[in-house]
Backbone as JSON, one array per atom type, in Angstrom:
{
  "sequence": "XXXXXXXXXXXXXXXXXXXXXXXXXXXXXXXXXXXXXXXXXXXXXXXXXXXXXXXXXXXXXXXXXXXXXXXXXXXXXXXXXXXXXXXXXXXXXXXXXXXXXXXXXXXXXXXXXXXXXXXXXXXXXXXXXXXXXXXXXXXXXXXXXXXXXXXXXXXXXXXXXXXXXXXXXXX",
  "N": [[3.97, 10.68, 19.43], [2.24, 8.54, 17.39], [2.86, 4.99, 17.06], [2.44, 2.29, 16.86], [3.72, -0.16, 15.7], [5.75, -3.52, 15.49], [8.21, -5.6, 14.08], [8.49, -8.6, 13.19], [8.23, -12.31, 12.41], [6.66, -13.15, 9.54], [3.42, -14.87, 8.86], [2.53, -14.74, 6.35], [4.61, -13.87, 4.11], [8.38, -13.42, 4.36], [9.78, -10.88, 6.47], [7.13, -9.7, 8.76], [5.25, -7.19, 9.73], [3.16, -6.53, 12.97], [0.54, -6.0, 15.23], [1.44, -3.77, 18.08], [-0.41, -2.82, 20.09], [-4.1, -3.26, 20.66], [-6.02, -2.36, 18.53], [-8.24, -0.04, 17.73], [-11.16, 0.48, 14.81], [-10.55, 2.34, 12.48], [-8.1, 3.92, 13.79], [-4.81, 5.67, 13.76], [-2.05, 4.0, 13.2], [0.59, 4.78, 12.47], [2.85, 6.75, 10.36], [3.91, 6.28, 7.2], [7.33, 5.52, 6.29], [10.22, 7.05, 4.83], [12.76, 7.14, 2.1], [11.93, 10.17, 0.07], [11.15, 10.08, -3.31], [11.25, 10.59, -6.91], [9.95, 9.74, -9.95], [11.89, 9.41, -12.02], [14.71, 8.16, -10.2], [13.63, 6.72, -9.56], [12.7, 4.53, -11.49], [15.8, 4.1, -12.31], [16.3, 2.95, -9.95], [15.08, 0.67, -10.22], [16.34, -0.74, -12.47], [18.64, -0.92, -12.08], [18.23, -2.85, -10.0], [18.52, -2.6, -7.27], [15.87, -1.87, -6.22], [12.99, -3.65, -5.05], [10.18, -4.31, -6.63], [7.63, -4.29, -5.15], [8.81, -2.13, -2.91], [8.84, 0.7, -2.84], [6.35, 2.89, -2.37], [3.54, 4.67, -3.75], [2.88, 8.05, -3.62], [1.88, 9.79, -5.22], [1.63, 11.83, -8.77], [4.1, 11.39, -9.81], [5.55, 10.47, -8.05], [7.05, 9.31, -5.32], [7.68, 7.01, -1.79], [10.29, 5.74, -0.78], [10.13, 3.33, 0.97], [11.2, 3.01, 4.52], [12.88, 0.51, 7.14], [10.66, 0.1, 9.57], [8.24, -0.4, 7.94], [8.43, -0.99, 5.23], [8.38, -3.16, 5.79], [5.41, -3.94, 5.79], [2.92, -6.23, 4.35], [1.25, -7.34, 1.78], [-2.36, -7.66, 1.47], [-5.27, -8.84, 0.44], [-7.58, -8.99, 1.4], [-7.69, -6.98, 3.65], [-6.28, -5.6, 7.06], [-5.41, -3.0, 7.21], [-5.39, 0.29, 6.0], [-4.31, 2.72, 3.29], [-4.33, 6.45, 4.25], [-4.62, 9.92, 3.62], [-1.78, 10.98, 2.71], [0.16, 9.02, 3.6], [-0.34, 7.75, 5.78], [-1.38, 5.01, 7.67], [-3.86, 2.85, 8.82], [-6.47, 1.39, 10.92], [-8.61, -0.38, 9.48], [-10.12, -2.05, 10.38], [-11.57, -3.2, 13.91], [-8.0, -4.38, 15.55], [-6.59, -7.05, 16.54], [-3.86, -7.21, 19.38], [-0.18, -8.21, 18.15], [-1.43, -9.22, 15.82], [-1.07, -9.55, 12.41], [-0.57, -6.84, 10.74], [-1.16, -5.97, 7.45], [-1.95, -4.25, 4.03], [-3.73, -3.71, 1.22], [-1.99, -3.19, -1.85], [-2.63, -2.53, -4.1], [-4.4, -0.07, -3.97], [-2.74, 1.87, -3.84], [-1.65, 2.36, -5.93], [-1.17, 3.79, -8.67], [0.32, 4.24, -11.34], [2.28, 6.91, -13.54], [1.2, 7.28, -17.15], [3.66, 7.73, -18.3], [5.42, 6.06, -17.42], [6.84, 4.21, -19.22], [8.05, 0.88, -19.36], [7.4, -0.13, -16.85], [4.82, 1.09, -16.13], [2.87, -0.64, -16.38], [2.67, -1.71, -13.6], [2.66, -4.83, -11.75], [2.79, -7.57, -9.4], [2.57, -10.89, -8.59], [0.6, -12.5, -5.71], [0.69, -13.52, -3.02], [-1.07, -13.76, -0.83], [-3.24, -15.37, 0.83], [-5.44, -15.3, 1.39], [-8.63, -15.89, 1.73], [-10.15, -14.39, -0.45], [-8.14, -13.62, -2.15], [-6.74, -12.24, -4.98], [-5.09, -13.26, -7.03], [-2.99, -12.4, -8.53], [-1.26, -8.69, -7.77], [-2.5, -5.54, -8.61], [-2.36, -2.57, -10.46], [-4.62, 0.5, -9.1], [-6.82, 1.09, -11.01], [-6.91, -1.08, -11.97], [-8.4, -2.84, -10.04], [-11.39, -4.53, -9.12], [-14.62, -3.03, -9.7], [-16.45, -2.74, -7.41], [-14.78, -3.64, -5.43], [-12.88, -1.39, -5.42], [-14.84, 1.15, -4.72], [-15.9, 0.11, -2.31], [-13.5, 0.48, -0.53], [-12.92, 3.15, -1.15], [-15.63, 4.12, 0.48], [-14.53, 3.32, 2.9], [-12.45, 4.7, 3.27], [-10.38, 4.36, 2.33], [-7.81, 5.27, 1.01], [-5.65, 6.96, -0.58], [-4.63, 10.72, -0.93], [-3.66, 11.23, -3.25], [-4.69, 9.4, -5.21], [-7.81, 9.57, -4.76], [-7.77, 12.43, -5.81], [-6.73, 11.91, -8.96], [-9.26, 10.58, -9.36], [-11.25, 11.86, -9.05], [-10.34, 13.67, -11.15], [-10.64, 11.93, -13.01], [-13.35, 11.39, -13.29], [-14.43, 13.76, -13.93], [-13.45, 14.87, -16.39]],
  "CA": [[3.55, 10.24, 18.09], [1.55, 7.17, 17.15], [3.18, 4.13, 16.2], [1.93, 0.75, 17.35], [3.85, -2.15, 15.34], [6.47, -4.44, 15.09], [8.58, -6.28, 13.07], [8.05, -10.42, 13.17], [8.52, -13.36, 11.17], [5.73, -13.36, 8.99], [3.0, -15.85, 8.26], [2.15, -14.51, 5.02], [5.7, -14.06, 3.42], [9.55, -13.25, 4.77], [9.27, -10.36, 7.39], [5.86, -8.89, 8.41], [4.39, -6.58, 11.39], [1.98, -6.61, 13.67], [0.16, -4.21, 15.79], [2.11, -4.39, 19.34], [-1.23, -3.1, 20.9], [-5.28, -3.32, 20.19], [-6.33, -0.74, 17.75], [-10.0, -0.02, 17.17], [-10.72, 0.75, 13.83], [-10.23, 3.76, 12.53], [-7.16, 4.25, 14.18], [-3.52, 5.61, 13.26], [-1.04, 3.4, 13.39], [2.03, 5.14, 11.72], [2.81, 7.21, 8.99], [4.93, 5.13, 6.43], [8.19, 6.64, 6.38], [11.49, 6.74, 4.36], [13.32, 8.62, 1.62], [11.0, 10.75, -1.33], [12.02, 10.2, -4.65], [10.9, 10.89, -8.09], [9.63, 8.77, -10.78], [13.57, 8.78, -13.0], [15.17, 7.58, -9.17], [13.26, 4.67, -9.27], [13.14, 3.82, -12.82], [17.3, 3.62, -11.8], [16.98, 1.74, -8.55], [14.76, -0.87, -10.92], [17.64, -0.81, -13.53], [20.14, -1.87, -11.02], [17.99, -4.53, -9.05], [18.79, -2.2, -6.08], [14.68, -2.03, -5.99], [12.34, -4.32, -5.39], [8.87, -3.34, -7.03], [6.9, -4.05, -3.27], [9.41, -1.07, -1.93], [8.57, 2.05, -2.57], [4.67, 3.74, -2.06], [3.22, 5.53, -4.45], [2.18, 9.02, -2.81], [1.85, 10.92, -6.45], [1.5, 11.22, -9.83], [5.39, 10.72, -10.77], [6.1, 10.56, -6.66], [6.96, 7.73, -4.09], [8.15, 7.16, -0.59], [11.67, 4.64, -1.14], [9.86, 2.81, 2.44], [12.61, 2.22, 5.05], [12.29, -0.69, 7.85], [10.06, -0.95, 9.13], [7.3, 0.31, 7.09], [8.71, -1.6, 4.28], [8.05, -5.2, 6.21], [4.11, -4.42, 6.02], [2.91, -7.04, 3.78], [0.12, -6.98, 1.09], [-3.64, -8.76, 1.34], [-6.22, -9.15, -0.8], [-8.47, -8.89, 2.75], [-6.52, -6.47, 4.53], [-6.79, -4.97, 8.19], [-5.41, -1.6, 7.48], [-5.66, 1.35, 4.61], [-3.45, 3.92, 3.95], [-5.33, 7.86, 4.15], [-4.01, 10.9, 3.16], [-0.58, 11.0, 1.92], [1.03, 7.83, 3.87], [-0.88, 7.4, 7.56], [-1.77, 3.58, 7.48], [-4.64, 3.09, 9.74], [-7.28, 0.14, 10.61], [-9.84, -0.91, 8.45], [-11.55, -3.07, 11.35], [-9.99, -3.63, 15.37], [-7.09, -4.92, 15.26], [-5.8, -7.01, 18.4], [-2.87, -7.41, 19.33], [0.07, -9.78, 17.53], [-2.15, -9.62, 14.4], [-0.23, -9.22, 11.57], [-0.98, -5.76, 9.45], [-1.55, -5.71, 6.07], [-2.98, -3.53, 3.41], [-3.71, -3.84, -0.27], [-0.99, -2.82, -2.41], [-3.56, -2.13, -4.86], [-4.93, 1.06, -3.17], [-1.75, 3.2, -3.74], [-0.34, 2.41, -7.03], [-2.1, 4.15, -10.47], [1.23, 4.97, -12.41], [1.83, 7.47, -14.53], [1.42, 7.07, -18.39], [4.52, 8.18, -19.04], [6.52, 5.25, -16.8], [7.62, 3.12, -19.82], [8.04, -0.35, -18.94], [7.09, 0.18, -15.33], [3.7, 1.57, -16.12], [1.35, -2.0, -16.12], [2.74, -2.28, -12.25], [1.92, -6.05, -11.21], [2.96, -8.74, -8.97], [2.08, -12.26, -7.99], [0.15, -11.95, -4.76], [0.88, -14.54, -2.14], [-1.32, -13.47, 0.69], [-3.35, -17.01, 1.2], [-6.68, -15.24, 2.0], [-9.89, -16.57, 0.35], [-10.37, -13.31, -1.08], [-6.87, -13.49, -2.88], [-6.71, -12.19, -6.91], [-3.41, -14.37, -7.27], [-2.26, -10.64, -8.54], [-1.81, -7.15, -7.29], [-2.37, -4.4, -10.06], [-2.67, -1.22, -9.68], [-5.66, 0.73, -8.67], [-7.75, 0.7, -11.94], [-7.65, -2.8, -12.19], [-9.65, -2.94, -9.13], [-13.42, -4.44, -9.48], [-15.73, -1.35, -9.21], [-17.54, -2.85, -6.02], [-13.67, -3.22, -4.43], [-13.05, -0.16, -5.39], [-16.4, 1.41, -3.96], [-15.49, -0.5, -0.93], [-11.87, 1.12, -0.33], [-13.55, 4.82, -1.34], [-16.47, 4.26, 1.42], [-13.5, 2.71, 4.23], [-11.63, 6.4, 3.55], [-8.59, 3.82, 2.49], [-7.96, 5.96, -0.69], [-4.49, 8.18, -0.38], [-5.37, 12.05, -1.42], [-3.3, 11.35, -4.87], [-5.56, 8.2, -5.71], [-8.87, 10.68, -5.06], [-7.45, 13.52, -6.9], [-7.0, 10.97, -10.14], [-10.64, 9.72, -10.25], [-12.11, 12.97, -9.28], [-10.17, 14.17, -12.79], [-11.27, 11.23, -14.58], [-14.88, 12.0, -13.1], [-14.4, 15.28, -14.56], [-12.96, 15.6, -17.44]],
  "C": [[3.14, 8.78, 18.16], [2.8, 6.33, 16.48], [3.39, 2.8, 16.91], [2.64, -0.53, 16.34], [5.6, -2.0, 15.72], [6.9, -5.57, 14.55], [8.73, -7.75, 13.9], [8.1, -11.11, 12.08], [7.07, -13.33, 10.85], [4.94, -14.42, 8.51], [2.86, -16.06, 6.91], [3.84, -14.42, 4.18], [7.0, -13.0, 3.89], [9.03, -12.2, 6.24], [7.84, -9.6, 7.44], [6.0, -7.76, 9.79], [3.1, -6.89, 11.72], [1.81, -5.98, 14.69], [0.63, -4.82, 17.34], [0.81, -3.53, 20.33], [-2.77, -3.14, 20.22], [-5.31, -1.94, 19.62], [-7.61, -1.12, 17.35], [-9.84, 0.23, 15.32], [-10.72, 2.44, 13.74], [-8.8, 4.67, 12.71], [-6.18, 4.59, 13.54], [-2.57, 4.58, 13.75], [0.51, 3.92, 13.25], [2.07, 5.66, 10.62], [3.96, 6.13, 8.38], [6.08, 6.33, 6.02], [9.26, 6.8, 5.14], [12.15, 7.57, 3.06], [12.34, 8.68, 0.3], [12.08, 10.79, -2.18], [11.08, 10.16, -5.71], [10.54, 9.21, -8.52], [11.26, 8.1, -11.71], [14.37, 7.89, -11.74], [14.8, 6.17, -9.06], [13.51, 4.13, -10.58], [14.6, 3.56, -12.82], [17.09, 2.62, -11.03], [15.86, 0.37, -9.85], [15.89, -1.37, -11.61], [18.3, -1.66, -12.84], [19.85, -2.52, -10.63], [18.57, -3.74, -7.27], [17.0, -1.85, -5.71], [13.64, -3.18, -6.12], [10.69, -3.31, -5.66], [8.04, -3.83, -5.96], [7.04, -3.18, -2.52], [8.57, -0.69, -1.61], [6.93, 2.05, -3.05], [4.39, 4.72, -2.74], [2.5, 6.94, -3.61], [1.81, 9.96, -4.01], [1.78, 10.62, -7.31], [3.1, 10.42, -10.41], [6.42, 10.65, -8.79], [6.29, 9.31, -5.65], [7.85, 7.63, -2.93], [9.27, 5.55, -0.79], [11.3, 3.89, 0.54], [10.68, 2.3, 3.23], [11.66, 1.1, 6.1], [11.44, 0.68, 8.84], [8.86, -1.31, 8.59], [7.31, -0.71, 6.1], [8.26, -3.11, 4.11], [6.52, -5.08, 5.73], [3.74, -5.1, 4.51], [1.5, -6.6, 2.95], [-1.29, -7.81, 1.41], [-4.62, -8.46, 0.7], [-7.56, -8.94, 0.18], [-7.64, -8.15, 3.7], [-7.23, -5.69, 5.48], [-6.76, -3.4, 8.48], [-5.7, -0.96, 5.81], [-4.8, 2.43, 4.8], [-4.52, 5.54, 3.47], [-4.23, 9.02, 3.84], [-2.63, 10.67, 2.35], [0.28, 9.65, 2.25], [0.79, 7.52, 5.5], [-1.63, 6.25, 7.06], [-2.63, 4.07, 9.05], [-5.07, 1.97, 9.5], [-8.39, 0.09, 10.42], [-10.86, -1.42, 9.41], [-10.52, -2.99, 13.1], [-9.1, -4.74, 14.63], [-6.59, -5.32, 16.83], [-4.19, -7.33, 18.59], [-1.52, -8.04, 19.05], [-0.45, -9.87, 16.4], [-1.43, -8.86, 13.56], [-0.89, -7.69, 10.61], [-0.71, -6.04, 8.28], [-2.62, -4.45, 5.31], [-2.96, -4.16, 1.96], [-3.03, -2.68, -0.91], [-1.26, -1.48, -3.59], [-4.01, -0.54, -5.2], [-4.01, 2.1, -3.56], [-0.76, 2.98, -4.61], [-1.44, 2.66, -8.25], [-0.6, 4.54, -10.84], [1.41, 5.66, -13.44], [1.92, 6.61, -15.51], [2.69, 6.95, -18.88], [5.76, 7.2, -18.19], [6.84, 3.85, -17.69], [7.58, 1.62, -19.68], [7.1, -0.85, -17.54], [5.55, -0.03, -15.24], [2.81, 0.36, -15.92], [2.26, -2.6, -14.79], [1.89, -3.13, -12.28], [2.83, -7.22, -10.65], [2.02, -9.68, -8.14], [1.47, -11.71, -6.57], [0.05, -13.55, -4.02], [-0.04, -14.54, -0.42], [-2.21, -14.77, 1.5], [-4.63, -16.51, 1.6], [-8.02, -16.16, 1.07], [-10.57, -15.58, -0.53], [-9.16, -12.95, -2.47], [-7.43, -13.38, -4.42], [-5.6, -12.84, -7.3], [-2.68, -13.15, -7.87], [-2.3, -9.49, -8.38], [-1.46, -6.73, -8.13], [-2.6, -3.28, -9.22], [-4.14, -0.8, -9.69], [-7.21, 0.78, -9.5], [-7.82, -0.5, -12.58], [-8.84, -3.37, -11.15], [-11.05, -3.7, -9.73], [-13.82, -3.21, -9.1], [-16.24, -1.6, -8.1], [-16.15, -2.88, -5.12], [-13.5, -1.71, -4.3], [-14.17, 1.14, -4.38], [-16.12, 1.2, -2.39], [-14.55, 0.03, -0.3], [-12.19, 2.88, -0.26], [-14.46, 4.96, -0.04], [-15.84, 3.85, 2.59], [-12.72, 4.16, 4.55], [-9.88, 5.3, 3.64], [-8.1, 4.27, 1.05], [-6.56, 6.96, -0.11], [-5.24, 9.38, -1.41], [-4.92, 11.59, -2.95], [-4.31, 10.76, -5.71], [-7.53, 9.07, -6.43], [-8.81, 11.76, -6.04], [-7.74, 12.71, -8.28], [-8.1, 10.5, -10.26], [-11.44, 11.18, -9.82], [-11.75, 13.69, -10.63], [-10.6, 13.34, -13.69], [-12.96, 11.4, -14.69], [-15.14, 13.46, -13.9], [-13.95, 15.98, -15.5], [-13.45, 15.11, -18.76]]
}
């Protein structure tokens, strides 16, 4: 099984990874791993402060992957080297050499449902230092339409993300 990183002190903020060999693009890197849980599970772990909202990965409409290490370290960018595809296989956007820190946009794999209460306008500060930086990550229909566009034609779109704009295309 594929899985090219490791965990490192991060330039961009606390721990990060980076790809421990050259990856063309295209490539798999790793599926993102850790425990599935519902939409009420998390709305708890927020409650308690036993979640941070960076964790867990949206893979669904009311669905998300609770990301263990070290999945969890990969960091967000506003210019990022990888994308995640299908359900939770992070891959690279461009080569990647070796030592270079991974990142994706956060962006990409969070639409929340309607029905998540407080939760629902997902957004934090965005610290990634690129020159591309929005100073905040939203979720996926905050996007510009030409990012967007951009992320759809890279194939860095998780199936859930597609499903949701092929229904809003369509209904």
């Amino acid at each position: 099984m594929f899985n090219h990183i490791q965990v490192i002190e991060s330039a961009i903020q606390g721990t990060g990874v980076v790809a421990s060999k050259n990856i063309k693009k295209g490539e798999a890197l790793c599926l993102m791993r850790g425990e599935r849980i519902g939409v009420n599970e998390l709305k708890r772990r927020y409650a308690s402060g036993k979640e941070k909202i960076s964790n867990p990965l949206q893979i669904g409409d009311k669905k998300y992957i609770d990301l263990a290490a070290p999945y969890v370290f990969i960091n967000h960018s506003c210019a990022p080297n990888c994308g995640i595809r299908k359900e939770n296989e992070l891959f690279a956007l461009r080569d990647v050499k070796k030592g270079e820190e991974l990142t994706f946009d956060y962006s990409t794999t969070e639409w929340t449902h309607e029905k998540f209460g407080r939760y629902r306008e997902w957004a934090m500060e965005c610290n990634c230092g690129s020159k591309k930086c929005r100073g905040t990550i939203g979720q996926f229909p905050s996007l510009e339409p030409k990012l967007k566009k951009q992320y759809y034609k890279a194939g860095a779109l998780q199936d859930y993300i597609l499903q949701k704009l092929e229904d809003k295309m369509f209904s």
